[in-house]
N, C-alpha and C positions, 0 to 999 in steps of 0.2 A: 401883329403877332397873335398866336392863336391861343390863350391863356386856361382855356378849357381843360377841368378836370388837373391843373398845376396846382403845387400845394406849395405856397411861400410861407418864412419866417418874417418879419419884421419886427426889429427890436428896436425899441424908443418907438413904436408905434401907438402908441396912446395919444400924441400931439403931432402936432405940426408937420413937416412935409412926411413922417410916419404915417400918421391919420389919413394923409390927402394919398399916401400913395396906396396905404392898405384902402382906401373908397374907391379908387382906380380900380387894381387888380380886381375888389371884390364883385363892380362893377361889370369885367370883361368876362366871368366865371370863375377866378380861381379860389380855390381855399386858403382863406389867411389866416395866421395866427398872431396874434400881437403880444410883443413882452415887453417886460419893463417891470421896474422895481414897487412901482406903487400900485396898490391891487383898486382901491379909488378909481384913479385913474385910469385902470383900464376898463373897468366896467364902465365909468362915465362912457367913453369909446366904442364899448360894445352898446352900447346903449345909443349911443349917438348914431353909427355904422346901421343899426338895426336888420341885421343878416345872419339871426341867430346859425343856421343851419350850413352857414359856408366859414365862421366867424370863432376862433377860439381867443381866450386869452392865456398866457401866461404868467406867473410873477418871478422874474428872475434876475441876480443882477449880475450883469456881465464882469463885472471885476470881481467875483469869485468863482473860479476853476469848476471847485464841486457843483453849485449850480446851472453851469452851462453845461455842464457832465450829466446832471440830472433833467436840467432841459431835453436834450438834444434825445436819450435814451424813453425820453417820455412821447415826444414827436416821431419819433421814426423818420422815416424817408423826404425829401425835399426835392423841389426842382431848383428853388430859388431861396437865398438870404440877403437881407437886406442889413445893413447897420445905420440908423439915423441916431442910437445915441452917442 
């Protein structure tokens, strides 16, 4: 699949198969973003990922409404979302 220039979501992407898939995608070209509630955490991840320039993070927790409302209006457009938490 051609991943170039796609702009994914992954939430709970700070760990585990989130991490492994946001290093995937970010690996094939796409632009990733990572969310998650703990803001630690996802800098460890961006740090770790080290792909400042393809590589966002978010802090958002998905069991409140308003901030997936404020996510989603902050990111704009998507090819792809992922849910790992």
């Amino acid at each position: 699949m051609d991943m170039d220039e796609t702009k994914i979501l992954i939430v709970g992407g700070s760990s585990g198969m989130g991490l492994a898939l946001a290093r995937r995608c970010l690996a094939e070209g796409s632009g990733v973003i990572i969310a998650g509630r703990n803001a630690a955490r996802l800098n460890a991840a961006r740090d770790e990922l080290d792909r400042p320039a393809a590589l966002a993070t978010a802090v958002a927790d998905i069991s409140r409404e308003a901030e997936v409302a404020a996510l989603f209006a902050r990111i704009g457009r998507l090819e792809h979302i992922v849910s790992t938490a």
